[in-house]
C-alpha positions as CSV (number, residue, x, y, z in Angstrom):
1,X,0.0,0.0,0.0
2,X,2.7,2.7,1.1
3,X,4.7,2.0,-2.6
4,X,0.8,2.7,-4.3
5,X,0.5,6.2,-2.3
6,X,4.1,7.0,-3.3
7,X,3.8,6.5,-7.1
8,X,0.6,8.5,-7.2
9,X,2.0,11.1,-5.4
10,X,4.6,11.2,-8.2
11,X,1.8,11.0,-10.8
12,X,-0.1,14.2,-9.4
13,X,3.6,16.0,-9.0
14,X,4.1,15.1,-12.4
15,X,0.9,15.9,-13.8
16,X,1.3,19.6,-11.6
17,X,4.4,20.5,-13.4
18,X,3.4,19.2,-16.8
19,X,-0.2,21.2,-16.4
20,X,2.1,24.5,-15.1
21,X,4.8,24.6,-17.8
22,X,1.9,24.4,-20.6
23,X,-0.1,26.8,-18.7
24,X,3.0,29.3,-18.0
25,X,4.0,28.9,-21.8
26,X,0.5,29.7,-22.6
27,X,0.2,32.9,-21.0
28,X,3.8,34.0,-22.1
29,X,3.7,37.3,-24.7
30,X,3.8,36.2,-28.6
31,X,5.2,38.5,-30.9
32,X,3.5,41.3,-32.6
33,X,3.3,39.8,-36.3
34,X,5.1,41.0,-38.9
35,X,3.5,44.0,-40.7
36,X,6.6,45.2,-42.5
37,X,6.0,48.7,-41.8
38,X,8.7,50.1,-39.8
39,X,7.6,50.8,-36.0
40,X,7.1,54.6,-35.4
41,X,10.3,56.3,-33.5
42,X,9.4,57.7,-30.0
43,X,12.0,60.6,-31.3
44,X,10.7,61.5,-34.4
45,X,8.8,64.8,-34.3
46,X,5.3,65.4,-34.4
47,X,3.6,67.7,-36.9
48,X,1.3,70.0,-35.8
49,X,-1.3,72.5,-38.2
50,X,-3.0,75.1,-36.6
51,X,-5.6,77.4,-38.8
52,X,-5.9,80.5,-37.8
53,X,-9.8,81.9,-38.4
54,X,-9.2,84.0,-35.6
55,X,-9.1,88.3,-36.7
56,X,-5.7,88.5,-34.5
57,X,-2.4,86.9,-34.4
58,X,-2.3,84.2,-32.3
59,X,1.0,83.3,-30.3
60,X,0.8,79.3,-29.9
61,X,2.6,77.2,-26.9
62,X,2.8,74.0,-25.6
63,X,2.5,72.8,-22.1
64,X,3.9,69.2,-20.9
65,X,4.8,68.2,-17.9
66,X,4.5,71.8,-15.9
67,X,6.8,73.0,-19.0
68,X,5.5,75.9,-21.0
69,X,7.4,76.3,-24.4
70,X,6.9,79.0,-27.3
71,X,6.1,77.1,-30.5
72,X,5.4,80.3,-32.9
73,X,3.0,82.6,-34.1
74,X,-0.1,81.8,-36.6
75,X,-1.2,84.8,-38.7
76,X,-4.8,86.0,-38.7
77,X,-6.5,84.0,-41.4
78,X,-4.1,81.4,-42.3
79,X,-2.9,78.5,-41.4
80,X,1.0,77.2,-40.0
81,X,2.4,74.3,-39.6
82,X,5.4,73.3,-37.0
83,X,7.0,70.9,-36.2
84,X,7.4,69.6,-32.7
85,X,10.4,67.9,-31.3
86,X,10.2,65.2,-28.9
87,X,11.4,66.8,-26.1
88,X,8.1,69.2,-27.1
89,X,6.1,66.5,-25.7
90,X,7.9,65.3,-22.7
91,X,8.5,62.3,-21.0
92,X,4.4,61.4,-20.7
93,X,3.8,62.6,-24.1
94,X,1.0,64.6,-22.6
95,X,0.9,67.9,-23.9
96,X,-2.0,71.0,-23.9
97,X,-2.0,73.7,-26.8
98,X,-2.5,76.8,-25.9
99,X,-3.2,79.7,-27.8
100,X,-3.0,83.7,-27.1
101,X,-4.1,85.7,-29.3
102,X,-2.1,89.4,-29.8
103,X,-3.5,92.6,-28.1
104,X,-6.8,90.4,-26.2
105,X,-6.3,89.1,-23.0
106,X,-8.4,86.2,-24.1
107,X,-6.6,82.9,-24.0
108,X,-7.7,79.6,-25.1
109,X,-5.8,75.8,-24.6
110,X,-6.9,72.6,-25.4
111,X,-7.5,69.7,-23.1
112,X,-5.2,67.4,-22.3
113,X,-3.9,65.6,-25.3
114,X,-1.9,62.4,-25.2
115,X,0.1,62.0,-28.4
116,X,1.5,58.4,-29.8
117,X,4.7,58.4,-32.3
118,X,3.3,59.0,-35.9
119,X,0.0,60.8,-34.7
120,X,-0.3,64.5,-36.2
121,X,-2.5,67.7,-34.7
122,X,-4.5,69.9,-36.1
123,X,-6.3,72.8,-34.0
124,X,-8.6,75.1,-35.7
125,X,-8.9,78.6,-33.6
126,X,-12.6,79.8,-34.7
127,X,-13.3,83.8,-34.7
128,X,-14.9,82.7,-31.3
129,X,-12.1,81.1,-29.3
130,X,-14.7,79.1,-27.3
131,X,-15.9,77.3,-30.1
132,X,-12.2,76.2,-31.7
133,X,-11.7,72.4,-32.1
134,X,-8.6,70.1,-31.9
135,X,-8.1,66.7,-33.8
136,X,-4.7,64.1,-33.0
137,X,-4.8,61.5,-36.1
């Protein structure tokens, strides 16, 4: 009897490890397939458009991390593009846009945007601040 206990206590210890290792394997990460598009670099800069439908200037920055940076200045009735560097975007790659439009003390910023590598912005400053829209694609 005792030689019948120890064998299927061998059995269950070897059926335990064998059921772990194909569960463990099971659960390990696969690969991402191949798409054969190169993956986007977290350093590459990120394009932003801003049209300006606004009657004044507008002076644009961007805010990341507690960080407020000049990016340029948007004419009345045009559009600008920039570009922004990394370093733009900080380490969280959480930024707001914020817009100040010469001789008003009106203001205007987006919310709070989280930008991936390869994503682009475009913000669109109506005539009336409040109703401007933002877009990340």
């Amino acid at each position: 009897m005792p030689a019948l206990v120890g064998a299927r206590r061998t059995w269950y210890m070897a059926m335990l490890v064998a059921s772990l290792a194909a569960w463990s394997s099971a659960c390990g990460r696969h690969p991402a397939p191949d798409t054969g598009a190169a993956p986007e670099d977290r350093d590459s800069p990120v394009a932003l458009t801003i049209t300006n439908n606004n009657w004044l200037d507008a002076a644009i920055y961007i805010d990341h991390d507690g960080e407020v940076n000049r990016v340029g200045t948007v004419t009345a009735a045009s559009s600008a593009s920039f570009s922004l560097a990394s370093w733009m975007l900080g380490p969280s790659r959480n930024i707001r846009l914020i817009a100040d439009p010469i001789g008003s003390a009106q203001v205007i910023d987006t919310e709070l945007l989280h930008i991936e590598p390869g994503q682009y912005i475009e913000w669109r400053l109506a005539n009336e601040l409040a109703m401007s829209s933002v877009g990340v694609y």
